[in-house]
C-alpha positions in Angstrom: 83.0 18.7 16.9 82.6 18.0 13.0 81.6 15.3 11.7 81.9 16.3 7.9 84.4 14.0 6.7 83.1 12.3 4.0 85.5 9.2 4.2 84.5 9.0 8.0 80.8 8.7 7.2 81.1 4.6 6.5 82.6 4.4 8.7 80.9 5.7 11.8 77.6 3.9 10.4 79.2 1.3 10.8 79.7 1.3 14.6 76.3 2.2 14.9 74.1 5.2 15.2 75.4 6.5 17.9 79.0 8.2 17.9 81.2 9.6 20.5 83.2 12.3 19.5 84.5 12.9 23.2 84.5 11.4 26.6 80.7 13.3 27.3 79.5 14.1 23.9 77.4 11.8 20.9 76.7 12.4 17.7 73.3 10.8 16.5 72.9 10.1 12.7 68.9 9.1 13.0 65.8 11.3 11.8 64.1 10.4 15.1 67.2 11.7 16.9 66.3 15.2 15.2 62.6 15.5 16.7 63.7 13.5 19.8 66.4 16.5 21.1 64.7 19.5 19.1 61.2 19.5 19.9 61.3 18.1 23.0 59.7 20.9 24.6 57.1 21.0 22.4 56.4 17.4 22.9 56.0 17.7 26.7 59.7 16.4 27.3 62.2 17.5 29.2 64.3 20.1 26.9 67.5 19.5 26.2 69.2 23.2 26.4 71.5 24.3 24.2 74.9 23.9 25.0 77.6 26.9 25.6 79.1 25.9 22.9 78.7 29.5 20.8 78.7 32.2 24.1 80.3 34.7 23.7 81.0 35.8 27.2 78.4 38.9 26.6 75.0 39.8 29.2 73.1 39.7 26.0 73.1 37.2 23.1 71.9 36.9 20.1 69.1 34.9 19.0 70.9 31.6 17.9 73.2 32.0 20.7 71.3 32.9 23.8 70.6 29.5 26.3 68.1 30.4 28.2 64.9 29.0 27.1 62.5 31.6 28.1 64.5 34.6 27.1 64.6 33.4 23.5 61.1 32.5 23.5 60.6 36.1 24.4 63.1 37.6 21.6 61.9 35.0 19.1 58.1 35.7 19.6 58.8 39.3 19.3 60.8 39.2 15.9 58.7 37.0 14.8 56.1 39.9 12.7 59.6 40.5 10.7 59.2 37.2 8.8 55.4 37.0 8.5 53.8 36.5 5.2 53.0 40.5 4.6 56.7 41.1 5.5 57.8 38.9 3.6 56.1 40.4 0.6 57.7 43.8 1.8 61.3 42.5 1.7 61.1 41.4 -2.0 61.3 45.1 -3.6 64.8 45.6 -2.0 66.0 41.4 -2.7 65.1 42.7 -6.3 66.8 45.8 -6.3 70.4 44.6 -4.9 69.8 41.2 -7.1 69.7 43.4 -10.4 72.3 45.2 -9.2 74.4 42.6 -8.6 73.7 40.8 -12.1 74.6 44.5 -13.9 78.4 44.3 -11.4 78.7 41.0 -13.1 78.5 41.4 -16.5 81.0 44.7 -16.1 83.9 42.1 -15.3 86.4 41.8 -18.5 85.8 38.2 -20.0 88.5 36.2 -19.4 89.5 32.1 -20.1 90.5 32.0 -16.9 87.6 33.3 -15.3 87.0 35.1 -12.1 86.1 34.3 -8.7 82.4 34.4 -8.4 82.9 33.4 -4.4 83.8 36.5 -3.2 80.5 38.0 -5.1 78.1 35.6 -3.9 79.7 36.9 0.4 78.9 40.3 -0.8 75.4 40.2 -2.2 74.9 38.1 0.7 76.1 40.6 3.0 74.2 43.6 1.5 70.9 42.0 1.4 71.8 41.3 5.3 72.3 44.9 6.1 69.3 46.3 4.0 67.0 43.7 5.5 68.1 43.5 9.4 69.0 47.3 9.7 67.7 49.0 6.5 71.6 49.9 6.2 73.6 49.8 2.7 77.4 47.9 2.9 77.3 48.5 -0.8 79.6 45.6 -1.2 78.5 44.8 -4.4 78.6 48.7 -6.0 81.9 48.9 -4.7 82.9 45.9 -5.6 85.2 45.1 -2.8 84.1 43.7 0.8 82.7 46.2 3.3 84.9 46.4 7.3 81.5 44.3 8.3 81.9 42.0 5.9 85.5 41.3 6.5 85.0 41.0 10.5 82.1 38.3 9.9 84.9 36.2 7.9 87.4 36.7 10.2 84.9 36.2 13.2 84.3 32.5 12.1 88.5 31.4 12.6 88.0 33.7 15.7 84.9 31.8 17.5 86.4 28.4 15.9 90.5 28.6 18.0 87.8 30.0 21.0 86.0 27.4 20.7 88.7 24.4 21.0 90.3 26.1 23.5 87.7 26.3 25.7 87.8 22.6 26.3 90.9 23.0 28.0 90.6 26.1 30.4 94.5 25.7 31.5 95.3 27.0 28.2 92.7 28.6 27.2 94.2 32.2 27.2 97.4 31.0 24.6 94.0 31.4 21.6 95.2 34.8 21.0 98.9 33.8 20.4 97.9 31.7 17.4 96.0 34.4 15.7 97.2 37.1 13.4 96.2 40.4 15.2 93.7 41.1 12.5 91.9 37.9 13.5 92.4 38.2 17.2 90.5 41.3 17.2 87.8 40.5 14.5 85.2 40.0 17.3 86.2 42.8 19.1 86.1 45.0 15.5 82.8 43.0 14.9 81.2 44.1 17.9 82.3 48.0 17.5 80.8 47.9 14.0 76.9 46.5 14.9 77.5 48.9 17.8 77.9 51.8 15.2 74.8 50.4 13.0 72.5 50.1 15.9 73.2 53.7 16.9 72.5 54.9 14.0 69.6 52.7 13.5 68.4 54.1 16.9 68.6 58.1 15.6 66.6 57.0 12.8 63.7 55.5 13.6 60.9 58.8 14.2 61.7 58.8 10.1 62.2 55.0 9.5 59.8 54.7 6.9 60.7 50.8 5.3 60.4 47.4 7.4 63.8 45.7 8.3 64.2 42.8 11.0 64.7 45.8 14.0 61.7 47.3 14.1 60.6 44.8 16.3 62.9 45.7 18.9 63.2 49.7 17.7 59.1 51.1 18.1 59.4 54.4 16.6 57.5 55.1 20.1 58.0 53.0 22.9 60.8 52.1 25.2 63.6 50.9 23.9 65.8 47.3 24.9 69.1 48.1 25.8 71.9 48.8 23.5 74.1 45.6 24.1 70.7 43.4 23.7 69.8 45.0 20.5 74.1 44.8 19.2 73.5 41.1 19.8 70.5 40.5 17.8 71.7 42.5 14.4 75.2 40.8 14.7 73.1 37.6 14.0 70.7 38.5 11.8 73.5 40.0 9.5 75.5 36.8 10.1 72.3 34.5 9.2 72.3 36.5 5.7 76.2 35.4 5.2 75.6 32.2 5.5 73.5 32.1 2.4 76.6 32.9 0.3 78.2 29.0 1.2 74.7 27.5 -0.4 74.7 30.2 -3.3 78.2 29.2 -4.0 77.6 25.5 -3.8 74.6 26.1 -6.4 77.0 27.5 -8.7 79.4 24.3 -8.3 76.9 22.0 -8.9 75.4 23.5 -11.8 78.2 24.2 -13.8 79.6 20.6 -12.9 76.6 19.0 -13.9 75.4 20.4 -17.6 72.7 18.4 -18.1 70.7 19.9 -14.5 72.0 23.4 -15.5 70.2 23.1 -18.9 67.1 21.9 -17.6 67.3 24.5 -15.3 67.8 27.2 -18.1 65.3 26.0 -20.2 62.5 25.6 -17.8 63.0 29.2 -16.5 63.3 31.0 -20.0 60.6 29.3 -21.5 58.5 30.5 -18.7 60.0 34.1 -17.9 60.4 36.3 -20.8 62.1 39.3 -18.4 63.7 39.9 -15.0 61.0 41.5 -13.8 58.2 38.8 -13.9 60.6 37.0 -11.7 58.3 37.4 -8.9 59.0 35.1 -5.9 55.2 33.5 -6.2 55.8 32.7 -10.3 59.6 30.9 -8.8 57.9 28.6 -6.5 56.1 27.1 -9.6 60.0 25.9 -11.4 60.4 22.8 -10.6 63.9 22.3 -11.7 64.6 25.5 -9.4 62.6 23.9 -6.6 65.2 20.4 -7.1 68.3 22.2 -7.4 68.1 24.1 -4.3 67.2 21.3 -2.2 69.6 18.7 -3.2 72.3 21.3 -2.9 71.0 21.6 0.6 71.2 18.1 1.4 74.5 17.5 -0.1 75.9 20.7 1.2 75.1 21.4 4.3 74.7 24.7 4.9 75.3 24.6 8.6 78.4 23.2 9.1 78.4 21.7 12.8 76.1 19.8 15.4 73.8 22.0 17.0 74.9 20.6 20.2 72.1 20.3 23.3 72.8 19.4 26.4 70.4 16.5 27.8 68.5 15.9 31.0 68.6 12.5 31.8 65.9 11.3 28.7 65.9 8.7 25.9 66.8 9.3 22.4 65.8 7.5 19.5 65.8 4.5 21.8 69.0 5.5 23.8 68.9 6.8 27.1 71.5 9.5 27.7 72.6 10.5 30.9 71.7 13.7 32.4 74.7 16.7 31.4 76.3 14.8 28.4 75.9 16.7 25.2 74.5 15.3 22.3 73.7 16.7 18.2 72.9 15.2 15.3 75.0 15.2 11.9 73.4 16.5 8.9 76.0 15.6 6.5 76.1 11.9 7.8 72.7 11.7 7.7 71.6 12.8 4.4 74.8 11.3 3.2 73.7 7.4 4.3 72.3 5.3 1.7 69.6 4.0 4.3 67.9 7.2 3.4 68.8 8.4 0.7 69.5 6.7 -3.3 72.6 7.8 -4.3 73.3 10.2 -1.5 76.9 11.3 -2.8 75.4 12.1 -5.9 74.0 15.6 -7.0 70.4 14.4 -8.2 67.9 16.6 -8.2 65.5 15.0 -9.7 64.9 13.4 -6.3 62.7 16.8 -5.5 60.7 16.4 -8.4 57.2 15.8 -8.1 56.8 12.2 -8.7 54.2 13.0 -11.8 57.0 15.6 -13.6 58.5 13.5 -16.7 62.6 13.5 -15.3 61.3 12.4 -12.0 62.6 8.9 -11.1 61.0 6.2 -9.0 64.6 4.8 -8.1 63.6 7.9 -5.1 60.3 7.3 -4.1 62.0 5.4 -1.0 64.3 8.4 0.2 63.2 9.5 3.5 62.8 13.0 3.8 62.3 13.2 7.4 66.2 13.2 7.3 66.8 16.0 5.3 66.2 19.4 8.0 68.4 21.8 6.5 66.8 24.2 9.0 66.4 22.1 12.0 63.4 22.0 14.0 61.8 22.6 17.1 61.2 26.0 18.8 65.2 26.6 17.7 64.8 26.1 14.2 66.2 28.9 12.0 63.5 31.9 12.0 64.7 33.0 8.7 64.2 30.3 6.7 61.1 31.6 4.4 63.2 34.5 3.9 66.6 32.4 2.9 64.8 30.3 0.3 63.5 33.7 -1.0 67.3 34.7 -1.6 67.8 31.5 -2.9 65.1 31.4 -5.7 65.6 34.8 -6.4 69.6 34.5 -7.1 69.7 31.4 -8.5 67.0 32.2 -11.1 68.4 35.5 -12.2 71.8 34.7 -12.7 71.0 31.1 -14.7 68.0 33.5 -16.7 70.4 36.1 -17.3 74.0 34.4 -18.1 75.3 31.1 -19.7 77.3 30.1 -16.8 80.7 28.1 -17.3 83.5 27.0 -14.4 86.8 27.7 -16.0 88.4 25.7 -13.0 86.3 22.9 -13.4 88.6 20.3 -13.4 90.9 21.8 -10.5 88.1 21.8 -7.6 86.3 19.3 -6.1 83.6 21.2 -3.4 84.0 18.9 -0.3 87.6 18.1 -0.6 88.3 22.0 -1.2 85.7 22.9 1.6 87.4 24.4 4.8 85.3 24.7 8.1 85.8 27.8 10.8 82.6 27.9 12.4 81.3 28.9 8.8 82.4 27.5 5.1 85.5 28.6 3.5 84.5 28.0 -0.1 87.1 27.1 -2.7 87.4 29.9 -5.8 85.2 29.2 -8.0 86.3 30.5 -11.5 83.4 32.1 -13.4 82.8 32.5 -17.0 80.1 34.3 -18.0 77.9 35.7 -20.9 75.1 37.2 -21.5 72.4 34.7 -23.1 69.4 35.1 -25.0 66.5 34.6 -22.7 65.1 32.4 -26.2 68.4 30.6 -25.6 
């Protein structure tokens, strides 16, 4: 099912292209294998359908989750408005707000040599901007300073879904999952479920006097009928999830940036030179870094932040010059992908001067070959994640506060190497990350 070993990689190319992780499902590691199963309906094609790979056994799924073509057409064209260009715009009050926030919770931790674990911070901001945003609802994760019950379920949902998963390739034994779980993880999903259930409700009550935009409002009119409970449970159980997920590339940012001094002072300098406060921070004014612009793409490529195939199930059609038999399931590898020096220069390197604009003075031509066609951090197609305008708003937004705001160190630098200490259960268990921090001059 993963294919994120990077000692495997070298391997697999090569063999070829084309690798079969089981008797009826390939692995592609091409570009054209990305538009050739992922837009195929837009193309005219047959579509390949997306696998059953993350059902979850309910009448109504989610978003990422639901299979049937025309239902999430219908449920993506109507959430759609929620990440429009004016919404956008809306959002970026409250992303301030809980980013401040979060900065101030920072700097109140002690100083210590041994630093602290910034991980855990980066699953709660995460999470809080998730419940704001989706459900205008406040985990307060970050004013607490301890992990909200949703935020716990959603980390032990991902060993959940992952032993529910395996097991469901062999039905026999498919009911023995629960015996290898810890109660508290056996029932995550269940505890999951009960909680979006509870935030939907009161969602629901709320919304003659819902007066700011979140992700629900497009299913919730303040007037009209309403979907049905379960349907609407589904949707806000992703769109909180989707938020988490940013936490894994926030925390690989962090890695990369205090492993590599040279990119983090570039990075530094660039924005205080141009920013003289928080506030001017606006999201329009971050587009313009370039150094901000690099560093969160290469950490994209070299961390992916989706950490499996997005497996599709094919008709009987040709891809990338292979003809695949009707029923066998096939995905493409991001990791391998951007991780193969046919497409990329030093692809096990963290260069992000490879995202420079070719005029910018610390851009080097040694890249002008890498193909970019391989890097789809987001996918694409119909499928493709909805949210992404909205995740590289996080992104920018985070990333350039707390570099702005704080000279960053990583007191456990030499103890952690990211994709050795990575762990995978349907989402990324992230290593601790030891944080030292101070407040710097933004003349610094």
């Amino acid at each position: 099912m993963f294919i994120m070993c990077q000692d495997a990689v070298p391997t697999r190319f090569s063999i070829g292209d084309v690798v079969r992780i089981a008797p009826n499902e390939l692995v592609f590691i091409t570009p054209e294998a990305y538009t050739d199963i992922y837009t195929s309906s837009l193309n005219g094609r047959p579509a390949f359908v997306k696998s059953d790979m993350l059902d979850m056994g309910e009448k109504y799924e989610g978003l990422a989750s639901e299979r049937d073509i025309d239902k999430h057409r219908a449920a993506r064209k109507q959430l759609a408005p929620a990440f429009s260009p004016r919404a956008l715009r809306e959002y970026q009050p409250k992303v301030h707000e809980q980013v401040d926030q979060f900065l101030s919770k920072l700097e109140e931790i002690p100083a210590d040599k041994t630093g602290f674990n910034i991980v855990p911070w980066f699953e709660r901001i995460a999470t809080d901007l998730g419940g704001l945003i989706a459900v205008n609802h406040h985990f307060n994760n970050v004013r607490d300073g301890k992990n909200h019950a949703i935020l716990e379920s959603i980390l032990g949902v991902g060993k959940w879904t992952t032993v529910r998963v395996v097991f469901r390739r062999f039905p026999l034994i498919s009911w023995m999952s629960f015996l290898l779980l810890p109660p508290k993880l056996a029932f995550s999903y269940i505890r999951a479920h009960r909680l979006s259930t509870k935030l939907i409700e009161q969602r629901v009550e709320a919304r003659h006097e819902q007066k700011q935009l979140d992700y629900l409002a497009q299913f919730v009119p303040e007037n009209d009928i309403l979907p049905p409970k379960e349907f609407l449970v589904s949707q806000v159980g992703h769109l909180v999830f989707d938020h988490f997920e940013a936490s894994s590339v926030l925390s690989a940012i962090f890695y990369f940036l205090t492993t590599h001094d040279g990119v983090m002072s570039k990075l530094q300098n660039e924005l205080r030179q141009k920013f003289q406060k928080l506030d001017d921070m606006t999201d329009d004014a971050l587009r313009e870094v370039d150094w901000l612009h690099a560093v969160i793409e290469e950490t994209l490529r070299i961390h992916t932040n989706v950490p499996y195939g997005l497996p599709r199930i094919s008709p009987g059609y040709t891809i990338d010059g292979n003809y695949v038999p009707k029923g066998c399931v096939v995905s493409t590898s991001a990791y391998a992908t951007t991780h193969s020096s046919r497409y990329f220069q030093q692809p096990y390197s963290f260069r992000p001067e490879r995202w420079l604009p070719s005029t910018h003075p610390d851009y080097d031509p040694i890249f002008d070959t890498d193909a970019r066609s391989a890097f789809r951090p987001f996918s694409i197609g119909s499928r493709n994640c909805i949210g992404q305008a909205m995740a590289y708003i996080v992104l920018r937004v985070i990333t350039a506060k707390l570099c702005w705001r704080f000279d960053c160190a990583l007191a456990n630098r030499d103890e952690v190497s990211w994709d050795r200490d990575l762990r995978v259960y349907m989402v990324w268990e992230k290593p601790p990350l030891k944080a030292r921090i101070a407040v710097a001059s933004p003349k610094a």
